[in-house]
C-alpha positions in Angstrom: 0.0 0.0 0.0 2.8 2.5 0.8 4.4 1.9 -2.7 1.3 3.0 -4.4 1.3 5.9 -2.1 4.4 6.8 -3.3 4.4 6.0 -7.0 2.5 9.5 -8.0 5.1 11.6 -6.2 7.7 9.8 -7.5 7.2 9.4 -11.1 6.6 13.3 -10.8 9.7 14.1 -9.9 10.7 12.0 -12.5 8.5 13.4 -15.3 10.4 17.3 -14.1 13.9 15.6 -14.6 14.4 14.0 -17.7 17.4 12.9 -16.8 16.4 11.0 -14.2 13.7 8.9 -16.5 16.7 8.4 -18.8 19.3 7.0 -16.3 16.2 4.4 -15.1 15.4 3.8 -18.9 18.1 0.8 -19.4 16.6 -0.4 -15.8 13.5 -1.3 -16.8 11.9 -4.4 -15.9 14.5 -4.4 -12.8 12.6 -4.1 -9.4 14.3 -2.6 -6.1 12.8 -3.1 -2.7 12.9 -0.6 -0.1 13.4 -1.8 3.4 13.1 0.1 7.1 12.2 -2.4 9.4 10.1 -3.0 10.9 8.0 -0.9 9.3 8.0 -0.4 5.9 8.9 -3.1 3.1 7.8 -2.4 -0.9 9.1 -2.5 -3.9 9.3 -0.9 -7.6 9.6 -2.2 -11.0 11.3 0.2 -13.3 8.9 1.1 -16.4 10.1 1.2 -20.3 9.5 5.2 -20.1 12.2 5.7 -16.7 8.8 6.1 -14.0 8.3 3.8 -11.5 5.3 1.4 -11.0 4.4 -0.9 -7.9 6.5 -4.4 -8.0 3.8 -7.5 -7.3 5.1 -9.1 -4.2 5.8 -12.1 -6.7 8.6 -10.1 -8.2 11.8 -11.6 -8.0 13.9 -8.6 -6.1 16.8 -7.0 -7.9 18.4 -5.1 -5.5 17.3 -4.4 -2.0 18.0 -1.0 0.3 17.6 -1.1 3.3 17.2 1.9 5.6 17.8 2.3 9.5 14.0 4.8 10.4 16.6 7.3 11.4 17.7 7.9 8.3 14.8 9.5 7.1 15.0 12.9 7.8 18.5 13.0 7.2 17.9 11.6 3.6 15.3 14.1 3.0 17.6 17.0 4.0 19.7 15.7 1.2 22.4 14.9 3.3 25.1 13.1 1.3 26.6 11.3 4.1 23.2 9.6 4.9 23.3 7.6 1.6 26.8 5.7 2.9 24.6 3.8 6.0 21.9 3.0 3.3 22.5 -1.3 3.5 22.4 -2.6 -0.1 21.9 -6.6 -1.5 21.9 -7.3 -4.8 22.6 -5.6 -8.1 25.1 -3.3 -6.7 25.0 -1.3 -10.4 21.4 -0.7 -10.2 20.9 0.0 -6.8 24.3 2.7 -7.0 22.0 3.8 -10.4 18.9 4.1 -7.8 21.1 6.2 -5.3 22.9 8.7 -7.5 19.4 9.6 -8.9 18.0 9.6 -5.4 20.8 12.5 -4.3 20.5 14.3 -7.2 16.8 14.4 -7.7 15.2 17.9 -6.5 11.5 19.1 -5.9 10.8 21.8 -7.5 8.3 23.2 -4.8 8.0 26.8 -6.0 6.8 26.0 -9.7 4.3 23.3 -8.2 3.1 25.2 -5.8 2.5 28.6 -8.2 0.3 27.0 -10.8 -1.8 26.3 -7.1 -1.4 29.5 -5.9 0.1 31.9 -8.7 4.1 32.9 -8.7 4.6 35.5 -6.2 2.6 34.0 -3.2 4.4 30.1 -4.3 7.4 32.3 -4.5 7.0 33.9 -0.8 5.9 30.3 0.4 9.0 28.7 -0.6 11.3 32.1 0.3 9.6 31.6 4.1 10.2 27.7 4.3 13.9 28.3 3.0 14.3 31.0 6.0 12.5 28.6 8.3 14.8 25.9 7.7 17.7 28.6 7.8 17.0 29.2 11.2 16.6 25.6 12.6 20.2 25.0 11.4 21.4 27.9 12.8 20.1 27.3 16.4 20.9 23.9 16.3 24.8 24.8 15.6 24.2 28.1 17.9 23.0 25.5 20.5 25.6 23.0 19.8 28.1 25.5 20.2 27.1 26.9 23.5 27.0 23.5 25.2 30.2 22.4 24.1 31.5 25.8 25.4 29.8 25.4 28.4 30.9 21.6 29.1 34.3 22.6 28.2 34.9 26.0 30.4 32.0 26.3 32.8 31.6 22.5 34.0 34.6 20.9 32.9 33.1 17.6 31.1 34.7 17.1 28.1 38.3 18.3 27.3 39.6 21.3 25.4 40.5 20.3 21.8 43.8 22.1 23.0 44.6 20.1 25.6 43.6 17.2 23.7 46.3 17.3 21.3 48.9 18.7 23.8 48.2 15.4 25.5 48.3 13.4 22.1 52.0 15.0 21.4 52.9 14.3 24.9 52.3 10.8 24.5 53.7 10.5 21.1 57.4 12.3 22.8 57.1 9.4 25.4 56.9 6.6 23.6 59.6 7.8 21.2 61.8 8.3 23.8 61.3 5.1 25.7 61.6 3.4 21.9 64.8 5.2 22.1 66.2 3.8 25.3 65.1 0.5 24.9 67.2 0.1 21.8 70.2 2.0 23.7 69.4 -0.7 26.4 69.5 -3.5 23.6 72.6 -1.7 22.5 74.2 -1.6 26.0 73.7 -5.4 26.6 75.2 -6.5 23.2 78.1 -4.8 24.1 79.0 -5.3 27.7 81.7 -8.5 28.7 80.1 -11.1 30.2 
């Protein structure tokens, strides 16, 4: 049921990126499940044209992605380090096809949402969830920042990055150095009379 859901959305991004249909085109007949247990599990059959269609669960599988639920948002963001904890079985080729059109693949919201609501409105829509989302990354580093600076110089919990590495180098100059007299040592024993 959630395939079929998601076919209309997906096959219009698809139609606004021709490119996207043309990378799928030599896919077609090849199905890829989607996996984030425990709660979702469909799959797609790619069509002759480069759109998707809902697999029947008879399908043999072609490749198979698998996602941990956290991923979600992070995937939606568009962040490209999300797709390396994306588990994949299968036809590595298609499923790497799959994923490069996944990252790459943009919504056009403001032209979607004007022949709704006409240009300048979709435009000042957009504009306002742009700024919105602006915002929420800034006070999520603003916040990030402050407690780190708090943990580090008002309540000493974590280490300053400073010290860190002094610490790092410190050890580094002591093992060298006891590297150093053990083979003097060595040296020494070789040499003394017995």
């Amino acid at each position: 049921m959630l395939a079929s859901v998601a076919i209309a959305p997906l096959n219009h991004l698809l139609r606004g990126e021709s490119w996207a249909r043309k990378r799928l085109q030599p896919c077609a007949g090849k199905t890829a499940r989607f996996c984030i247990p425990p709660f979702v599990d469909f799959a797609l059959i790619v069509q002759p044209n480069g759109e998707v269609a809902t697999a029947v669960d008879a399908a043999a599988t072609d490749a198979t992605l698998t996602f941990v639920p956290g991923l979600l948002p992070r995937l939606l963001a568009h962040d490209a380090d999300a797709y390396r904890n994306i588990h994949i079985s299968g036809d590595n080729a298609f499923a790497e096809e799959l994923l490069h059109i996944g990252k790459n693949l943009h919504w056009d919201a403001e032209q979607d949402l004007s022949l709704i609501m006409g240009d300048i409105l979709a435009h000042r829509v957009v504009q306002a969830g742009d700024n919105l989302l602006q915002w929420h990354t800034d006070t999520l580093r603003n916040l990030s920042q402050t407690l780190a600076e708090y943990w580090t110089e008002e309540q000493p919990l974590l280490a300053k990055p400073a010290y860190v590495r002094k610490f790092i180098d410190d050890v580094s100059t002591l093992r060298n150095d006891a590297e150093q007299l053990e083979n003097r040592v060595e040296k020494l024993s070789h040499k003394a009379p017995l």
